[in-house]
C-alpha positions as CSV (number, residue, x, y, z in Angstrom):
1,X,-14.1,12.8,12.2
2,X,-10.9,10.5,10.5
3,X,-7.7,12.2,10.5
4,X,-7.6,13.4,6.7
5,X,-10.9,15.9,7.5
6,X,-9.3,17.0,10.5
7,X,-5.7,17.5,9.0
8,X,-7.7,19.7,6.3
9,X,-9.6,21.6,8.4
10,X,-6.9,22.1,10.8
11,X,-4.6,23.7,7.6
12,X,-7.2,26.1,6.5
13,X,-8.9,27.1,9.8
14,X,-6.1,27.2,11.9
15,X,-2.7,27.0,10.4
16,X,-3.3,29.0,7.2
17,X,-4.2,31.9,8.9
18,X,-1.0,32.2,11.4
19,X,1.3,31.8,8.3
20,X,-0.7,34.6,6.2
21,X,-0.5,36.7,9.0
22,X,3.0,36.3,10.2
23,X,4.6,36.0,6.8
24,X,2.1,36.8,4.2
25,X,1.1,35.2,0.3
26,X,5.4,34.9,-0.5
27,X,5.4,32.1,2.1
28,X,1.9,30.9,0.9
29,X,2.8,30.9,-2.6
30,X,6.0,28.6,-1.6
31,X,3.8,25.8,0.3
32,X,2.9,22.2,-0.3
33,X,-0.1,21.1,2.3
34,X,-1.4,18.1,3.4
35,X,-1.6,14.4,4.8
36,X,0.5,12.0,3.0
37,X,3.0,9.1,4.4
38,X,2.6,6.5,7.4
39,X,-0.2,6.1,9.5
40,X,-4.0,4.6,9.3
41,X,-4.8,7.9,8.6
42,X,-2.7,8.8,5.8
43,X,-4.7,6.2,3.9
44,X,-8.4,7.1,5.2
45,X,-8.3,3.6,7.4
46,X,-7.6,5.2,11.0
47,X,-11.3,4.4,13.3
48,X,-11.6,4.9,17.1
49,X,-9.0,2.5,17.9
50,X,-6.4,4.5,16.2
51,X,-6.2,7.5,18.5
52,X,-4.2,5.8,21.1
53,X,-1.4,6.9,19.7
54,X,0.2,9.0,17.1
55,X,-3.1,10.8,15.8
56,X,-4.2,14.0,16.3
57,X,-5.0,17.9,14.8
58,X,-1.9,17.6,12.2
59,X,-0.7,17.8,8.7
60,X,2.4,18.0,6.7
61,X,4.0,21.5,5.1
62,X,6.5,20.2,2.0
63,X,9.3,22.9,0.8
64,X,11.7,22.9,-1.8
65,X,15.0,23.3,-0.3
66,X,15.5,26.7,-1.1
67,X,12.3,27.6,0.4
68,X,13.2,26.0,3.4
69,X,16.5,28.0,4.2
70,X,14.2,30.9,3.7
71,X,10.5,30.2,5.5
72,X,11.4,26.7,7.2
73,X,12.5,27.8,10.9
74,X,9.7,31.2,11.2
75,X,7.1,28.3,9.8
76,X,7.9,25.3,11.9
77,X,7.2,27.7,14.6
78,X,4.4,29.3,13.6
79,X,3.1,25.2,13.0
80,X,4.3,24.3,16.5
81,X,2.2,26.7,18.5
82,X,-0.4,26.0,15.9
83,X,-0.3,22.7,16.8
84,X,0.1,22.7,20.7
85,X,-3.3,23.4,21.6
86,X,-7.3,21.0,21.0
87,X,-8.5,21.6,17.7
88,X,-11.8,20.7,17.1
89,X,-12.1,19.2,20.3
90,X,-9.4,16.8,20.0
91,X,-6.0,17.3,21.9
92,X,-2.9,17.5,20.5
93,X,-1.3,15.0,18.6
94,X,1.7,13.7,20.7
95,X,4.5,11.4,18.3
96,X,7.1,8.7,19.6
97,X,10.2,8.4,18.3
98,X,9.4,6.5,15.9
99,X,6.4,8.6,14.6
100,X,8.3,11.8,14.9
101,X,8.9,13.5,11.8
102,X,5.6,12.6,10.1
103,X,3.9,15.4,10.0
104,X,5.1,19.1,10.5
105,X,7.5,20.8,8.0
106,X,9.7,19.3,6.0
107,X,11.9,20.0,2.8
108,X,10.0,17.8,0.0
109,X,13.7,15.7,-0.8
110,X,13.5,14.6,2.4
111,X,10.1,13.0,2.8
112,X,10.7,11.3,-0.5
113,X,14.4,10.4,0.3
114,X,13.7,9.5,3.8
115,X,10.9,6.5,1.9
116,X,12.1,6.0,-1.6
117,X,16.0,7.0,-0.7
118,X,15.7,9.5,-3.6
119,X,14.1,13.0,-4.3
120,X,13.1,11.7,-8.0
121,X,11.0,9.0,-9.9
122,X,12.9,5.7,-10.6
123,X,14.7,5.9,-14.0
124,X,15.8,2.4,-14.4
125,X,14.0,-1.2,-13.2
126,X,17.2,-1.6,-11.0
127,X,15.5,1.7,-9.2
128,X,12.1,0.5,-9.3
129,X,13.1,-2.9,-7.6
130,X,14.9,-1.3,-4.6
131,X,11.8,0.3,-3.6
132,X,9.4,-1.3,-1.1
133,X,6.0,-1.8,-2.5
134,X,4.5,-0.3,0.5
135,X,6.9,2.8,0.6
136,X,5.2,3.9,-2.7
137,X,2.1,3.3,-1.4
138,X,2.9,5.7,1.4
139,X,4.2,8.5,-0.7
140,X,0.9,8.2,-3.1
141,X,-1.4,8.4,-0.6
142,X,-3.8,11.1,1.9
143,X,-4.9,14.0,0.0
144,X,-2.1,17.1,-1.3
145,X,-4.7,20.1,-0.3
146,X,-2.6,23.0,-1.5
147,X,0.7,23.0,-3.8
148,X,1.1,26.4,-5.3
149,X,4.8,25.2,-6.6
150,X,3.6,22.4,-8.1
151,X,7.1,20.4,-7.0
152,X,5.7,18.3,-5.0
153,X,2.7,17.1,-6.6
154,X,4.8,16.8,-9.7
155,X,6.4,13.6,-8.5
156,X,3.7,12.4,-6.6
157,X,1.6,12.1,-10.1
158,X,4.8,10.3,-11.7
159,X,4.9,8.0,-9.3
160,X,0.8,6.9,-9.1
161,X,1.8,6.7,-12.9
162,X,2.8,2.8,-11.8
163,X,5.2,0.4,-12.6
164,X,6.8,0.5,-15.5
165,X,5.2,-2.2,-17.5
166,X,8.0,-5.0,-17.5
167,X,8.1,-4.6,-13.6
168,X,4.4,-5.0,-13.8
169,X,4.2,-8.2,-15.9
170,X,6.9,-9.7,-14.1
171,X,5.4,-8.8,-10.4
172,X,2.2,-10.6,-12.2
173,X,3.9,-13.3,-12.9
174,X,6.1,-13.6,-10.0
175,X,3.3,-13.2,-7.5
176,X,1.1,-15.9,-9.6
177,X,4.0,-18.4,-9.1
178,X,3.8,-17.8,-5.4
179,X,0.4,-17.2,-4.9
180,X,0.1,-21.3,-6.4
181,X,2.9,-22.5,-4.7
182,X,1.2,-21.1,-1.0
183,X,-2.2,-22.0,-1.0
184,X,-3.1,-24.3,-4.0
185,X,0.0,-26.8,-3.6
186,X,1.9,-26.6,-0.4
187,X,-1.7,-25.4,2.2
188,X,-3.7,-28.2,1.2
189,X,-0.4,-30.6,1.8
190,X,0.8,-29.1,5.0
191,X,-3.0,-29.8,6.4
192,X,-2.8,-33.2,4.8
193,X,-0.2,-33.7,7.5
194,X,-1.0,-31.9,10.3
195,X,1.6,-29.1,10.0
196,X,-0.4,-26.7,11.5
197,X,2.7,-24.0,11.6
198,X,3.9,-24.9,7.8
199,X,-0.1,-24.5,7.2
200,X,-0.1,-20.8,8.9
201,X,2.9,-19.6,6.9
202,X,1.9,-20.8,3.3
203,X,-1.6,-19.3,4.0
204,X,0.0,-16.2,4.6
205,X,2.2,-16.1,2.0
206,X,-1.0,-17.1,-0.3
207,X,-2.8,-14.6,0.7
208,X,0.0,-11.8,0.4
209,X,0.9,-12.9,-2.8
210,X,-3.2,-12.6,-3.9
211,X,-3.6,-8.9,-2.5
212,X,-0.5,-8.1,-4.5
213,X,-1.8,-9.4,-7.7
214,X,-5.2,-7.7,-7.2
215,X,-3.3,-4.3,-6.0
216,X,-0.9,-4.7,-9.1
217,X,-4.1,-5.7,-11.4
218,X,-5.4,-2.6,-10.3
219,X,-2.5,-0.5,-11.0
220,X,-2.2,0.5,-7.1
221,X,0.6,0.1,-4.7
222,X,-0.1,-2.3,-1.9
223,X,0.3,-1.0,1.4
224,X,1.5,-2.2,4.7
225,X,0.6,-5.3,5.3
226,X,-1.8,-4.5,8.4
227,X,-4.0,-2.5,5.3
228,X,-3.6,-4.7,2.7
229,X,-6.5,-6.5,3.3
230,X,-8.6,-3.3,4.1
231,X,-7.8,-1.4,1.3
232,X,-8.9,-4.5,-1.2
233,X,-12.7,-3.4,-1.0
234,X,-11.5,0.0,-2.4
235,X,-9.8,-1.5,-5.8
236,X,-12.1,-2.0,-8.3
237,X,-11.0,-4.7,-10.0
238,X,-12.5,-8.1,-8.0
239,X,-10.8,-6.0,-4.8
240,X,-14.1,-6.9,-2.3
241,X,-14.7,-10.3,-4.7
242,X,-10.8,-11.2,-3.7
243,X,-10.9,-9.7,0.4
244,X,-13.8,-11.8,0.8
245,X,-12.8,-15.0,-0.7
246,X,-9.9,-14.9,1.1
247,X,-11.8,-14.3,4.5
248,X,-13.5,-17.3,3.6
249,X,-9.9,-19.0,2.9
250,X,-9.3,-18.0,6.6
251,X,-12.3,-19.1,8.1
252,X,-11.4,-22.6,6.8
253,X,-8.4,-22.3,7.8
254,X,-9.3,-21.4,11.4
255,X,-12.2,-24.1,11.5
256,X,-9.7,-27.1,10.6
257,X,-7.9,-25.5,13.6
258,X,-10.5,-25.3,15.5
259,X,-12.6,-28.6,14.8
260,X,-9.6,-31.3,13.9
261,X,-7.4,-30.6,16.8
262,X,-4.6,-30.0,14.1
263,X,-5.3,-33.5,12.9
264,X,-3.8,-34.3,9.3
265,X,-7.6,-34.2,7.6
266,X,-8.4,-35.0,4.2
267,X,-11.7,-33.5,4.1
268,X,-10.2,-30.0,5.8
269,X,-7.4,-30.1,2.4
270,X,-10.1,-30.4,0.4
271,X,-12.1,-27.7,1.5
272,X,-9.0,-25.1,1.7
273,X,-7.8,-26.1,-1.9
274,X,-11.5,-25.5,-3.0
275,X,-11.2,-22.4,-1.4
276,X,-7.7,-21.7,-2.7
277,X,-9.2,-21.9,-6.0
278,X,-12.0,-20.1,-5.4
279,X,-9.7,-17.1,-5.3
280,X,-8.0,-18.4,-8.9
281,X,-10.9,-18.3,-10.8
282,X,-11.0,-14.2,-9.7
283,X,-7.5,-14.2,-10.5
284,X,-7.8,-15.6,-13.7
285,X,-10.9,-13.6,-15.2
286,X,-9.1,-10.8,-14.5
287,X,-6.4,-11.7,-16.5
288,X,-8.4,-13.2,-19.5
289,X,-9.7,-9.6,-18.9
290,X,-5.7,-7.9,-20.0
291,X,-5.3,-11.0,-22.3
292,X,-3.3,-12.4,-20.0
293,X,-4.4,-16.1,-19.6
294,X,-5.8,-18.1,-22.8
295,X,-9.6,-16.5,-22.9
296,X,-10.6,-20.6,-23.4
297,X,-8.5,-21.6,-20.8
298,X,-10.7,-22.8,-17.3
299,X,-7.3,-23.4,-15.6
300,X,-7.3,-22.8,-12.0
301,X,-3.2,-23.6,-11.7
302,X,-2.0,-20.1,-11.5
303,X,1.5,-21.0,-13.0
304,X,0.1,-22.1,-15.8
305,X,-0.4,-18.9,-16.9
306,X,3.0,-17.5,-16.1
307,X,4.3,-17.8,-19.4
308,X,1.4,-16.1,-21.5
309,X,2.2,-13.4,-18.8
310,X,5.8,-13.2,-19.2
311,X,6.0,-13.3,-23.0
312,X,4.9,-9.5,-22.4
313,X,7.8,-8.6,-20.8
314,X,10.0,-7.1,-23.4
315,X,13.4,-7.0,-22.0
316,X,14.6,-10.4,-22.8
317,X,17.0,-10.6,-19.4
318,X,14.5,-9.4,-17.2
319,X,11.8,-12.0,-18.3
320,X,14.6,-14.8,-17.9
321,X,14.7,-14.6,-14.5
322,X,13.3,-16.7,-12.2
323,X,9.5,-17.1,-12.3
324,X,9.4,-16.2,-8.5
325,X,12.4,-13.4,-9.1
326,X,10.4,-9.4,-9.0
């Protein structure tokens, strides 16, 4: 069983009935349920290797603030004796420091202020920009399994509305840029000559910059890195096409590590740059696909298609930035 099944099953089968009893529908009628925010499990990834630590019969009571004056002290009671006892055979979840406040109740402002640092959707792009990709993707994600206010699931569904579209073109265009700076210009070079730790950082800024064009492709927020890859095979637009190419990016990688001693190697360059652009050609059928690229155009240079990608961006100043500026 992964953590969002048990988180629902623990809500209806055990926690709902302690807070019907003890404070009846008024209190019912006033909650927010479910599984949303950090953790492997939040996002459906969490496996047998996950329950070392911070995992567990749990799940996460929102309240407006008024509500939580009124029901927030009799419930986080009611959910802490609910919650100190093996649930469907598994033992309670215990929480570090660092994990604490995850799961439990909590006043709505705060789990949205505590990750976006406000309790509202982003008005402006200056908003928009001062959010972490991945803290949107952990507000958007797990399963909302009761809202009778509506509050909460109200900004919730703003937010999985995406980026406004300026942000998004220029996040396309931005990550294009670096995604062909990484791996199809500075990889192939630093192998050329034997940089094996200038090699290691521009593959991994090539293939963080490909996930986030796929994710933003897909109109989905990328998530911490450690998932990235992971959630790829659930986008789908090229997101298992993408995950696997780069594997195979990786695996050359690892065998020019592996074979050449970290020797400069022509024939290792060539093979990563073919599989650099192995990964553009996704890239750019998808964005022949949102008339993005030149439908004509075979051009496996991402950048240049940076400008057919900008020229979408309305706000002049925005667009003017630098090509590599989000």
């Amino acid at each position: 069983m992964q953590g969002l099944e048990l988180a629902v099953a623990f809500y209806h089968e055990r926690l709902l009935p302690e807070i019907t009893e003890t404070l009846g529908q008024p209190a019912i009628d006033c909650i927010a349920a479910g599984l949303v925010g950090e953790g492997s499990e939040c996002f459906g990834y969490d496996d047998e290797f996950s329950r070392d630590h911070n995992w567990g019969p749990a799940c996460c009571i929102w309240l407006t603030d008024a509500d939580y004056d009124t029901y927030g002290t009799t419930l986080t009671d009611i959910y802490n004796r609910a919650a100190a006892t093996e649930f469907a055979g598994f033992p309670p979840r215990i929480d570090d420091a660092m994990s604490a406040g995850r799961v439990g109740v909590m006043r709505a402002s705060d789990f949205y202020r505590r990750h976006l640092g406000a309790a509202a959707r982003p008005k402006t792009l200056d908003d928009w920009r001062r959010i972490p990709e991945d803290a949107l993707a952990t507000v958007t994600n797990g399963r909302v399994f009761a809202d009778a206010p509506g509050k909460f699931s109200a900004l919730r569904a703003a937010l999985l509305a995406d980026y406004p579209d300026d942000m998004r073109y220029k996040r396309l265009a931005a990550a294009a840029t670096k995604t062909a700076q990484a791996g199809q210009y500075n990889l192939p070079r630093a192998v050329l000559r034997g940089d094996a730790v200038t090699a290691a950082t521009v593959l991994a800024t090539f293939i963080d910059q490909a996930q986030t064009l796929v994710y933003t492709l897909n109109r989905r927020f990328k998530p911490y890195f450690k998932w990235a890859q992971r959630g790829m095979y659930d986008l789908p637009r090229a997101g298992r096409e993408t995950a696997d190419a780069l594997l195979a990016m990786t695996e050359q990688y690892a065998t020019w590590r592996t074979n050449d001693a970290v020797a400069a190697s022509q024939s290792a360059s060539d093979r990563i740059m073919q599989a650099a652009d192995a990964v553009a050609a996704i890239i750019l059928a998808e964005f022949k696909t949102e008339g993005l690229a030149d439908p004509d155009s075979d051009e496996l240079w991402l950048i240049a298609h940076v400008p057919t990608i900008t020229a979408h961006i309305a706000d002049p100043a925005y667009a003017a930035l630098h090509p590599m500026t989000v």
